[in-house]
MARLO-701892 format. One record per residue (C-alpha): residue number from 1; residue in one letter; x, y, z. Coordinates in steps of 0.5 Angstrom, whole numbers, padded with zeros to 4 digits. Each point is the difference from the previous one (the first is absolute). Example, Ala and Ser with C-alpha at 12.3 -4.5 7.8 and 13.67 -1.06 7.14 Angstrom:
REM residues 2
+-------+------+-------+-------+-------+
! mikol ! kese !    c1 !    c2 !    c3 !
+-------+------+-------+-------+-------+
!     1 !    A !  0025 ! -0009 !  0016 !
!     2 !    S !  0002 !  0007 ! -0002 !
+-------+------+-------+-------+-------+
//
This chain:
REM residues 77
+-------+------+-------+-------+-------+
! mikol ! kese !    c1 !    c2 !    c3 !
+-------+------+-------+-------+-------+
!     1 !    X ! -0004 ! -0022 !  0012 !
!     2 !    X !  0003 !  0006 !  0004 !
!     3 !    X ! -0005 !  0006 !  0001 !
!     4 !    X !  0003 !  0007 ! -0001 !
!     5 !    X ! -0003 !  0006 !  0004 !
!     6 !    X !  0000 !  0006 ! -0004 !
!     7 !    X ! -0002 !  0006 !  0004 !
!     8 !    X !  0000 !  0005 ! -0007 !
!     9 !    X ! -0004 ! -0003 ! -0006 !
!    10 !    X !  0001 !  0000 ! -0006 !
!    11 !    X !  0008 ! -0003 !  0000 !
!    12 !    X !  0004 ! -0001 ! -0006 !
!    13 !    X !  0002 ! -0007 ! -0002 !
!    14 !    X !  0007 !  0001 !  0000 !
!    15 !    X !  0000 !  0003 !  0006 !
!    16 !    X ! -0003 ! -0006 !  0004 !
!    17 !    X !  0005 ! -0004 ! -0003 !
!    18 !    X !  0005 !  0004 !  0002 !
!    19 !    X ! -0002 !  0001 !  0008 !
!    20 !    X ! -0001 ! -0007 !  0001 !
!    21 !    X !  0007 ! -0002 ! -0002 !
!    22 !    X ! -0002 ! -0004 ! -0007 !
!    23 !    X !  0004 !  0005 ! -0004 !
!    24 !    X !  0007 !  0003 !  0003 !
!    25 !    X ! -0002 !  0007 ! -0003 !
!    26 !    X ! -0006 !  0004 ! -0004 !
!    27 !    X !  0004 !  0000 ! -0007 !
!    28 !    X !  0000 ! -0009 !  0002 !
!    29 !    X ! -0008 !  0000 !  0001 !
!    30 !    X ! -0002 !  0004 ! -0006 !
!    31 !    X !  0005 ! -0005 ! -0004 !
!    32 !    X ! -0004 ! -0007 !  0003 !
!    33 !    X ! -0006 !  0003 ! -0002 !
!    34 !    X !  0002 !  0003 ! -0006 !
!    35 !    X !  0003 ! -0007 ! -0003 !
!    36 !    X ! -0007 ! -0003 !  0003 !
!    37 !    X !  0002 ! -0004 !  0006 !
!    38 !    X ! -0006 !  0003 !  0005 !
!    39 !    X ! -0007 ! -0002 !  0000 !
!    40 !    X ! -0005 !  0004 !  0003 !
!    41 !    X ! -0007 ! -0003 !  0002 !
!    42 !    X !  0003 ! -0006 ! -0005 !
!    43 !    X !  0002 !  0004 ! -0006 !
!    44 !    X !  0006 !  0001 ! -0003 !
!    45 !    X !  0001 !  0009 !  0002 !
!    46 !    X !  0005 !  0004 ! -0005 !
!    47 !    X ! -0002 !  0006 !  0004 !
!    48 !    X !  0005 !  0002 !  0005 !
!    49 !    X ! -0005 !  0006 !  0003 !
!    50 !    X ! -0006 ! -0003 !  0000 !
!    51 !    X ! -0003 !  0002 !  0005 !
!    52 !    X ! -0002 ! -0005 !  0006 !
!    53 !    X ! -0006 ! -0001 !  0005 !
!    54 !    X ! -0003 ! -0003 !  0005 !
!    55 !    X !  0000 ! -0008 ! -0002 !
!    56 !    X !  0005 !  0000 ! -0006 !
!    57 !    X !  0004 ! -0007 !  0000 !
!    58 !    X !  0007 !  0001 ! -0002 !
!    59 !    X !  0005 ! -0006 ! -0002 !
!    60 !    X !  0006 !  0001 ! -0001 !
!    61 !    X !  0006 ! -0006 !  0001 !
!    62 !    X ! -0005 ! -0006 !  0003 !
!    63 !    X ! -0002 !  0007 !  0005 !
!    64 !    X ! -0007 !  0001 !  0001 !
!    65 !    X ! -0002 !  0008 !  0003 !
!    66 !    X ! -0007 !  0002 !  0002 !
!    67 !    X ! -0001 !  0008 !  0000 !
!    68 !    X ! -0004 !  0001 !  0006 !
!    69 !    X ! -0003 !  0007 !  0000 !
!    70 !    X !  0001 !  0004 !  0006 !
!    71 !    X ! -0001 !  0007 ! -0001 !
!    72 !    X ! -0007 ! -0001 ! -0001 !
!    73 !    X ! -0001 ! -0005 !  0005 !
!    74 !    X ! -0007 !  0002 !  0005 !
!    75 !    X !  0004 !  0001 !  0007 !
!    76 !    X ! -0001 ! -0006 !  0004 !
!    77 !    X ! -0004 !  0001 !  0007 !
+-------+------+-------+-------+-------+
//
């Protein structure tokens, strides 16, 4: 499982898996999530802007990504 840190939360679906290179483009990652290729937290997700947080677990292509929430992370001292 690979960690994703995001530093703005809520992301879109589609948007994670186009920046991490699991699609080649917006239009290709709302497509695979349309046809119902993507599973998030273990289900079968549909909706290419659902809005992802801290924890989420996508699965796409044998692939496993964990959002890490970020932004409000307490600075660590």
């Amino acid at each position: 499982m690979r960690d994703i840190e995001l530093t703005r939360v809520p992301i879109e679906l589609y948007k994670v898996l186009k920046f991490e290179g699991l699609a080649g483009s917006g239009a290709e990652a709302k497509a695979v999530i349309a046809e119902g290729q993507v599973l998030l937290n273990g289900v079968v997700e549909t909706r290419k802007r659902k809005q992802l947080v801290g924890n989420d677990v996508i699965e796409f292509q044998g692939e496993k990504l964990r959002m890490v929430d970020m932004a409000n992370r307490p600075d660590e001292q």
